[in-house]
C-alpha positions, 0 to 999 in steps of 0.5 A: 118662501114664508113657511121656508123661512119658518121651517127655521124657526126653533120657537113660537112666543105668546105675548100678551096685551102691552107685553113687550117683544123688545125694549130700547137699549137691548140689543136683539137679532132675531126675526119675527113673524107675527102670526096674530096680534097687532105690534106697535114699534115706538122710540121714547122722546122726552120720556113719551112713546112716538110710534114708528111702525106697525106690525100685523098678522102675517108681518114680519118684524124687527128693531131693524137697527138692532138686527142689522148692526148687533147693537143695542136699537132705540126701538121698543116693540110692544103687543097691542092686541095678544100675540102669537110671533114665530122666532127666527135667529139671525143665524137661520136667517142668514143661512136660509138667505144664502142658500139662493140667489134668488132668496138675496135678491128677494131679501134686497127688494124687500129692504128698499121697499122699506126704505122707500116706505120710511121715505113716505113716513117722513114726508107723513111727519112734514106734512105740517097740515094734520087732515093732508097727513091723515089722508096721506096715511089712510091712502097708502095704509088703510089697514091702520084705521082697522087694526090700531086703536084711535089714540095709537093713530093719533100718535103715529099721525103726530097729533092729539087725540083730540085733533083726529077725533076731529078730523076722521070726520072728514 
């Protein structure tokens, strides 16, 4: 189903180290498919990033807020690692969608396997115990600790660099 949704693909982006996808405050509706590179999806709170997500090779990425309302998102998506991203409009997406079924169904599932996925998130960020959230994480994403640097585990784990440094000892 993939390279179905690629065929609709009318570009192909490079972007360098610390390039950005996206910024907050625009409003941005397409669909990305990250070829290679890592994506890191942030808010800033207070003028510091806090990073949400995590995109890798082979994901498919958005500021979700953006591309479903057509409003401007609070996301912005930045490269950690060059990047080579496949562009899919909301259009082509819409239109590959409803030419199935199948394809809707597969389209919902994978919303409420996200949503579920925030849900974990959030149980992540009230985890006031730093070493049961860093446990938690590296049991249901050990991708994570492959791809991202340590300082950017630190801020997805809402603890200083220092604090997980510490404790990936452990």
């Amino acid at each position: 189903m993939v390279n179905d949704i690629l065929k609709r693909s009318d570009r192909t982006i490079i972007l360098k180290r610390g390039e950005f996808l996206t910024t907050a405050y625009s409003t941005d509706t397409n669909l990305y498919f990250l070829e290679t590179g890592t994506l890191h999806i942030f808010i800033d709170i207070d003028d510091e990033e806090q990073n949400i997500r995590f995109g890798y090779e082979g994901d498919f990425v958005t500021a979700l807020d953006s591309f479903l309302s057509e409003e401007p998102s609070d996301y912005s998506i930045q490269a950690i690692k060059k990047c080579r991203i496949t562009v899919i409009s909301k259009k082509a997406f819409s239109e590959f969608l409803n030419e199935s079924e199948a394809r809707i169904s597969h389209w919902k599932n994978l919303l409420e396997s996200m949503v579920l996925q925030q849900l974990e998130r959030e149980k992540d960020l009230l985890t006031k115990n730093h070493l049961e959230r860093l446990k938690r994480v590296q049991e249901r994403s050990p991708k994570l600790f492959q791809e991202i640097p340590a300082r950017n585990i630190a801020n997805y784990l809402r603890m200083s660099a220092e604090t997980y440094s510490r404790l990936k000892k452990y």
